[in-house]
N, C-alpha and C positions, 0 to 999 in steps of 0.2 A: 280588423281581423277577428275571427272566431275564438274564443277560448278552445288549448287545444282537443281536440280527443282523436285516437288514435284507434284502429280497428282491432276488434276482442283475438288478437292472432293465438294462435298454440303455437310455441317456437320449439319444434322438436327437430331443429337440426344441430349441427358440431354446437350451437352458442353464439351467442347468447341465445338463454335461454327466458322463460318466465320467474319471477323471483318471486318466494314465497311472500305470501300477504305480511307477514309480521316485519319482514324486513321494510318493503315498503315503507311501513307505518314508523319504524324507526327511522325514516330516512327526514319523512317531515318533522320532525323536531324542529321545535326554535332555537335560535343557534344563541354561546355564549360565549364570551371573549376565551379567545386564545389562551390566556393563563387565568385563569377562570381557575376555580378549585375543582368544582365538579368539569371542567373539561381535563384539567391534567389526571383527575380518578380517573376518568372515563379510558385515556391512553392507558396509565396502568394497568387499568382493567383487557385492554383490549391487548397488549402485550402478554397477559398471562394465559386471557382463553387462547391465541395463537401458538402459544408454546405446547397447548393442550391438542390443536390442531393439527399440528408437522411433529406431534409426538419427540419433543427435546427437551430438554433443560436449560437451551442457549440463552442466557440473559438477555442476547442483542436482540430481540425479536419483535418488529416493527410493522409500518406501511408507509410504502411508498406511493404519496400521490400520484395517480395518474394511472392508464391501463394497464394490464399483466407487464406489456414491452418495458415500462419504466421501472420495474423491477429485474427485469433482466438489465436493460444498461445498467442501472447503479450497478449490480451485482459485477457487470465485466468492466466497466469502466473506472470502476475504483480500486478493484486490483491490478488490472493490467497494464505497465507501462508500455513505451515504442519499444518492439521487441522482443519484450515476452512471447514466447512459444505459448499457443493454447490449442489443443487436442479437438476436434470437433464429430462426433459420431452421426451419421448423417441417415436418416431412412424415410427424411418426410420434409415437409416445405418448412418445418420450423427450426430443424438443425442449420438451414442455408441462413435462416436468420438471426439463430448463435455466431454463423459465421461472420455473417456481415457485419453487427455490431462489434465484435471481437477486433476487425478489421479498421474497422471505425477508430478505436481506440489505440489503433497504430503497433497491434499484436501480429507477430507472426502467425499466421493461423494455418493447422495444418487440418484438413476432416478425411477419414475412411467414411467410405458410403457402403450401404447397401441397396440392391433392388427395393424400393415401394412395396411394401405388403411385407417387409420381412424384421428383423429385429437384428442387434447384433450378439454374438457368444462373449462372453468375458475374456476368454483366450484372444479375440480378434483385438478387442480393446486393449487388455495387458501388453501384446507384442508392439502393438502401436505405439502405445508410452514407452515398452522400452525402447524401442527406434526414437522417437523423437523428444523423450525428456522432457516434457511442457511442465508448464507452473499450473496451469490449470488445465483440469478436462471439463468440459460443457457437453450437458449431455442434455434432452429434453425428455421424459417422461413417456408422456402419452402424446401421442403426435399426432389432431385428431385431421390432419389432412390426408393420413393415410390408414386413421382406426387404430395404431398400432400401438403396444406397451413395450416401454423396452425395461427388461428385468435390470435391477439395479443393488440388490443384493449382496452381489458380489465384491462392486467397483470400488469399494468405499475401502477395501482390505487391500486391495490391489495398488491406488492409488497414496496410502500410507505406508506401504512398501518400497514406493518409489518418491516419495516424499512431494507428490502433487495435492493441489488444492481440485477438491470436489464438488462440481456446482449441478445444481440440475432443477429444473425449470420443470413444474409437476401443476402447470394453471388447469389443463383439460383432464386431468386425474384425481386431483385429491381429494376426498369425500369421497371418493367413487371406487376406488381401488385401493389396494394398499399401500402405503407410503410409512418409512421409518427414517425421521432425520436420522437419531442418535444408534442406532442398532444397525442402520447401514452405512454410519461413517459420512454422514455429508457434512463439508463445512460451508455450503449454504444455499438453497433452496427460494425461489419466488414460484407465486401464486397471483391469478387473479382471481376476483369473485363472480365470475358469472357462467361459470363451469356448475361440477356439481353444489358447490357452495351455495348456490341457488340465489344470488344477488346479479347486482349488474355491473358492469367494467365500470374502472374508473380508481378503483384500490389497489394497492400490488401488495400484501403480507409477502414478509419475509422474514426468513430465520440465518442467522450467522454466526459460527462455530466461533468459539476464542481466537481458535488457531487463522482462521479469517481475520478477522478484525486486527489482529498482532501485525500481520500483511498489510492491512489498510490504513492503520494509523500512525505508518514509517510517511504517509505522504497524509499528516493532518494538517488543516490549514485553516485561519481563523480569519472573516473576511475586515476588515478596516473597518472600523466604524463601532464594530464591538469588540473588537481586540483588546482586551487588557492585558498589565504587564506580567500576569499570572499565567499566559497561553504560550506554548511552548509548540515551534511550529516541525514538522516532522521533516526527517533526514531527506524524505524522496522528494519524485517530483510530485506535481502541484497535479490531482485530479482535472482532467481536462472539461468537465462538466463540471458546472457550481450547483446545478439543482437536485444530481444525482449523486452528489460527492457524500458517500455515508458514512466517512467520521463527521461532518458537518451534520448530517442528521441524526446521528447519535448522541450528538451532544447536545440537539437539540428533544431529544427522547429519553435524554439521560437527566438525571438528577439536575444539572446546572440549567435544562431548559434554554441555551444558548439558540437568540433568534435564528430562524435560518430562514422559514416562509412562513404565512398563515396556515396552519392546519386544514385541510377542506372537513368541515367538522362532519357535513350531512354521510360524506363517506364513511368516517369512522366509525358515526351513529351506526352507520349500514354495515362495516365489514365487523363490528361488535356484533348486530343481531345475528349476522350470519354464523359467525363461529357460536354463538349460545345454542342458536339453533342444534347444529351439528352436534352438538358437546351433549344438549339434554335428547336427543336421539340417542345417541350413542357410535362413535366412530364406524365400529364393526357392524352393528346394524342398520347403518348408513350404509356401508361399500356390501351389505347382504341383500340390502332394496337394492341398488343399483345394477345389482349382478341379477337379478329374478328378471327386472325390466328389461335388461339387455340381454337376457337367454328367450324373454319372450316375445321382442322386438326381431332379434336373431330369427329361430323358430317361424315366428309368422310370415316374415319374406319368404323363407328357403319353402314353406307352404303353399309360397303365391307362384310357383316355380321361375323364384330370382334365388341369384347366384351371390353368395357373399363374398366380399373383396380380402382379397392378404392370408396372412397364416394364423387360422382363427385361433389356434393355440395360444396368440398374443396379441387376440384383440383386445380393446380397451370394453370392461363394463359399461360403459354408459356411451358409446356411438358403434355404430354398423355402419359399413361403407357395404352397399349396393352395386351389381352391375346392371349398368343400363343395358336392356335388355335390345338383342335387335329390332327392329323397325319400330323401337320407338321412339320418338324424341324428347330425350330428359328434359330439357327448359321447357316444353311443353306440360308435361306432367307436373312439376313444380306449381308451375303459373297456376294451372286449372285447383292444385291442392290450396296455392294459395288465396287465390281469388273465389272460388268455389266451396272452399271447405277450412277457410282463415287458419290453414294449418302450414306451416315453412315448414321446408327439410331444406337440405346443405346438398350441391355442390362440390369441385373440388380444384385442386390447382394443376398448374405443371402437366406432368406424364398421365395426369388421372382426369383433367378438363374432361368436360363432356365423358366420360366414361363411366362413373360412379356416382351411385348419388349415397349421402352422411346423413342416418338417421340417427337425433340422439335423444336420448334419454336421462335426464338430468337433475339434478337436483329437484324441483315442486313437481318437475315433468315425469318425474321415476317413478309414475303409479301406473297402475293398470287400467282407468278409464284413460288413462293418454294415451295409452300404448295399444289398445282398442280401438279407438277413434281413431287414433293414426292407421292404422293396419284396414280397418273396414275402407276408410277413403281413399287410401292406396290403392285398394283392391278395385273400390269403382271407376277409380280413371283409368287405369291400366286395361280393365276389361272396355273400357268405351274407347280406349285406343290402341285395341286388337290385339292384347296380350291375351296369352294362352292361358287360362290358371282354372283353379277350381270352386267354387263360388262359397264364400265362407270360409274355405280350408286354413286361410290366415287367422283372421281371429279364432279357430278354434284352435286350431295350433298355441296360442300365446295362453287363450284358457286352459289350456290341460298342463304349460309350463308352467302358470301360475299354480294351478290345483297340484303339480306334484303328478299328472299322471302322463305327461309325454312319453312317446316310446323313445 
């Protein structure tokens, strides 16, 4: 077999995306044992930028091996016993899959929906918890199957008034948009990196309020083998997953370094570059690029006379959902962008298959030669499969968002 190489793509769709060079280059490190000194600095270090990340001061603040998803199970799987009521706000394909794992966990799960393209009001949530009383609400962030942001501001006062735990799942958001663990009240938040973090799946950063963890370490459990007579085993029941059970990863994150698995170190390496990355940009001038490129991504579609999906008042900074325009065939345009012009865009699921296509702009990809290139090649396949537009009007469209002189 060939050593690999892979074709030079532009991945400006929902994500993954392309990751900056530096993290790359962090990723090939030569790796060193597990309790290595410079590997446990390294965790410290990567637990402090993360806290710099989700903006908190929660001690507990980690990663969990494996894609964004494993950071949501830990997160519902370790609080949630058979029964527990958990709230679920639904407006895109990834609250069905707050619910499902929820369900998984043997939660009563209850979810208020909305139409696709829309967000929900605080009042619609609050009434909801008062009806149903749950221990937790699970809410998702940016939900990039339908573009959408769901304001969270609010929830965090609301859900403290009714004495619920607050989770929310911010992977397609964060870098990109605003996010406040501790100012909005969350007691705990997963992330993946290959959103705007500008890395690739495979890490889940997460941050856990006290008031979390107090919850989760009624059901600690020390597994046989390393048991000593010092481990004091918790009141609940026993976390139905062993590899996501995060008092077991806490204590292996914590001070005592209690085995739990091998660390995947080249991640760490990786989700470390990614948060320095962000940190020496700077938060806010992180989610200021993100917002230029997705005003001038925006902008250049609605120039090529395409029509943008949902309520753009809540769209997310770093993805556009597109309507597929008639007589054209979206898997067709895709293919020719990808094959023709090594450029992917996104697709979508459920009520929006075939109807929209997800252009995004993300982390390395939030510049304006991406968003250029994207726009002018758009523009040629479109036109060579008898879309009606005006020739140029998109890129210059995104030049005059960028320049500050759009009307």
């Amino acid at each position: 077999m060939k050593p690999l190489s892979l074709p030079p793509r532009l991945l400006m769709g929902p994500g993954p995306i392309n990751c900056y060079p530096r993290v790359l280059s962090a990723m090939s490190q030569q790796l060193v044992g597990q309790y290595d000194p410079s590997m446990t600095s390294c965790m410290n270090e990567v637990m402090a930028l993360y806290r710099q990340v989700f903006k908190t001061d929660n001690r507990h603040t980690i990663l969990v091996d494996g894609t964004s998803r494993a950071g949501i199970e830990a997160v519902l799987v370790s609080c949630l016993e058979p029964g527990d009521k958990v709230l679920v706000p639904v407006f895109g394909r990834f609250g069905h899959l707050l619910c499902e794992i929820a369900e998984r966990a043997g939660a009563e799960v209850h979810s208020i929906e909305v139409p696709w393209g829309e967000v929900f009001e605080p009042e619609q949530i609050e009434q909801a918890i008062r009806e149903i009383r749950p221990k937790v609400l699970a809410v998702v962030q940016g939900d990039t199957s339908t573009t959408m942001l769901q304001p969270l501001e609010h929830l965090g006062e609301i859900c403290r008034r009714y004495d619920v735990l607050f989770y929310s799942d911010a992977t397609a958001s964060i870098g990109g948009n605003p996010f406040e663990t501790d100012a909005w009240q969350l007691d705990a938040v997963s992330v993946g990196l290959q959103k705007c973090l500008g890395g690739p799946s495979g890490s889940a950063p997460i941050t856990l309020s006290d008031r979390y963890v107090d919850v989760v370490r009624k059901r600690h459990h020390v597994e046989a083998g390393i048991r000593e007579n010092s481990h004091q085993s918790g009141v609940g029941s026993r976390i139905r997953s062993n590899y996501f059970d995060i008092p077991m990863l806490l204590d292996y994150w914590g001070e005592e370094r209690l085995n739990h698995h091998t660390e995947a170190a080249s991640m760490l390496f990786c989700a470390r570059e990614c948060a320095i990355n962000l940190i020496e940009e700077g938060i806010e001038p992180s989610i200021a690029r993100h917002k230029r490129a997705g005003d001038a991504m925006l902008a250049g579609v609605q120039a090529m006379n395409l029509v943008p999906f949902g309520n753009l008042k809540h769209k997310m900074h770093n993805v556009v959902g597109v309507e597929i325009p008639d007589g054209v065939d979206g898997e067709q345009i895709r293919q020719q962008l990808l094959l023709d012009f090594n450029i992917e865009i996104g697709t979508s699921f459920g009520p929006l298959k075939g109807r929209i296509w997800r252009i995004g702009t993300m982390g390395y990809n939030a510049r304006q030669d991406a968003v250029l290139h994207t726009l002018q090649s758009l523009e040629t396949v479109l036109r060579r499969a008898g879309h009606k537009l005006s020739g140029g009007a998109g890129v210059d469209a995104a030049i005059d968002t960028y320049a500050g002189t759009a009307v």
